[in-house]
C-alpha positions, 0 to 999 in steps of 0.5 A: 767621534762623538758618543751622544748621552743616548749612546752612553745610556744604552751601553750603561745598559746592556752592561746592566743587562748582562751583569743581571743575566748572569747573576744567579741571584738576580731581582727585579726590585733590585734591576730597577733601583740600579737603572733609577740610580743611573737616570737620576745620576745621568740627569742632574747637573753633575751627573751631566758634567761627568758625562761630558767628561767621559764623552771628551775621553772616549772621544778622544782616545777613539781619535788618538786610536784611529790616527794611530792605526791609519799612520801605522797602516798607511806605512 
């Protein structure tokens, strides 16, 4: 299982959409800083080497979890 940048982006996203919903405080000026922050972050270089990197872990552990649980249930 493979999560693609897009994935990635949207459930960066919806976080952001339910930490600012349930922020009593919250402001527009400040929602669109954070998301400009994270599209500047996701499409730099580094930001898209770190990203490569939490897709292979996520990836990974979603493996390891799936192998696990058909090993166990298949017992």
């Amino acid at each position: 299982m493979t999560i693609t940048l897009s994935g990635l982006f949207i459930v960066a996203c919806i976080g952001l959409a339910i930490w600012f919903k349930k922020d009593s405080s919250f402001r527009k000026r400040e929602f669109l800083a954070v998301s400009l922050f994270w599209i500047l972050a996701v499409a730099t270089p580094w930001g898209a080497d770190a990203v490569d990197k939490v897709q292979s872990m996520l990836g990974t552990g979603a493996r390891a979890a799936s192998d696990t649980v058909n090993s166990v249930s298949s017992k």
